[in-house]
C-alpha positions as CSV (number, residue, x, y, z in Angstrom):
1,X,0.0,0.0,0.0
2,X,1.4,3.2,-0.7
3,X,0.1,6.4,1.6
4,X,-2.0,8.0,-0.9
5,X,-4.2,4.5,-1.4
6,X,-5.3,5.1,2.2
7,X,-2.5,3.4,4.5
8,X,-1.7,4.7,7.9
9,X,2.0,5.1,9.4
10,X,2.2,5.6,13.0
11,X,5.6,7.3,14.5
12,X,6.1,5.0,16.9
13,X,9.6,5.4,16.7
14,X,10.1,8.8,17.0
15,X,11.1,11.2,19.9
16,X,8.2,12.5,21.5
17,X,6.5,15.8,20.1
18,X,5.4,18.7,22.4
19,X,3.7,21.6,21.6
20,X,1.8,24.4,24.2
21,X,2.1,21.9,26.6
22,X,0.9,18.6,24.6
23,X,2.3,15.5,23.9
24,X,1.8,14.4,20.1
25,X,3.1,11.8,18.3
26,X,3.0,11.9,14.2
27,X,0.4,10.0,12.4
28,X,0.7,9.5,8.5
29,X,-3.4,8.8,7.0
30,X,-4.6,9.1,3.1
31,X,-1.3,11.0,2.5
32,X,-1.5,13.9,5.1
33,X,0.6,14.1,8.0
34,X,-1.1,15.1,11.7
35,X,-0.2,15.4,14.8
36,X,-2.5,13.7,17.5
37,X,-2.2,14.0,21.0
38,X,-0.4,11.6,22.5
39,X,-3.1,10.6,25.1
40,X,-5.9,7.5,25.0
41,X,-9.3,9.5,25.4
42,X,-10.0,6.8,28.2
43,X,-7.3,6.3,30.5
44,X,-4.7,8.4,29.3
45,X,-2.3,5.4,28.1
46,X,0.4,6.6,24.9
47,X,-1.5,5.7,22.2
48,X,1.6,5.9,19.9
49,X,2.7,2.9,20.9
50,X,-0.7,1.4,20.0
51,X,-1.7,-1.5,17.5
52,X,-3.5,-0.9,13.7
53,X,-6.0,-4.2,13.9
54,X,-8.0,-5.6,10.9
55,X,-10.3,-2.7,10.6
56,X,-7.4,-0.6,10.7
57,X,-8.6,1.0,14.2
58,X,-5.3,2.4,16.3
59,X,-5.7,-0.1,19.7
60,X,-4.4,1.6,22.7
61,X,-1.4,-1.1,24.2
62,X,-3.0,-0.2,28.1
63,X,-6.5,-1.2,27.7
64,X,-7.2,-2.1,24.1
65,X,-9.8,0.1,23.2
66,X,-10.1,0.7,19.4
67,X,-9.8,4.7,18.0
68,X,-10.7,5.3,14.4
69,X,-8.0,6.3,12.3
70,X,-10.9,9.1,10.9
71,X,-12.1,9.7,15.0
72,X,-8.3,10.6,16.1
73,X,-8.0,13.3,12.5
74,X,-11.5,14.7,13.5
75,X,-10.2,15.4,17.0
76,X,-10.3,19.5,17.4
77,X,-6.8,18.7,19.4
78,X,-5.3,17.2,16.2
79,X,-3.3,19.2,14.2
80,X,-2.9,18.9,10.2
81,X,0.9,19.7,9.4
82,X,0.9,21.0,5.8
83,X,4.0,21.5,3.0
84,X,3.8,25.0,2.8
């Protein structure tokens, strides 16, 4: 799969990302780039380090609730990084 066919690439790897006081981690989905906050809506657990399942839902690795690649974009607290 290539990015712009829908894939999603999760920095897992990467340092972390803070901004105004936020933890982000990057988030690569449909070929855009975002930064989501680094926090599980539920218990607060680092979702970065979470699991893509089947449905292609990010799992979070404390409790294994399933986000919505399209839930986490929608997310006023995301941020869409553009090229220009």
């Amino acid at each position: 799969m290539t990015e712009d066919d829908g894939s999603v690439w999760i920095g897992h790897d990467l340092p972390p990302i803070r901004r105004d006081g936020v933890e982000y981690f990057l988030l690569s989905a449909g070929g855009e780039l975002y930064l989501v906050p680094n926090r599980c809506p539920h218990r607060g657990g680092p979702l970065k380090f979470g699991r893509l399942n089947g449905a292609g839902e990010l799992v979070c690795p404390m409790h294994g609730n399933a986000f919505s690649i399209q839930s986490l974009i929608a997310n006023p607290a995301t941020l869409r990084l553009s090229a220009s």
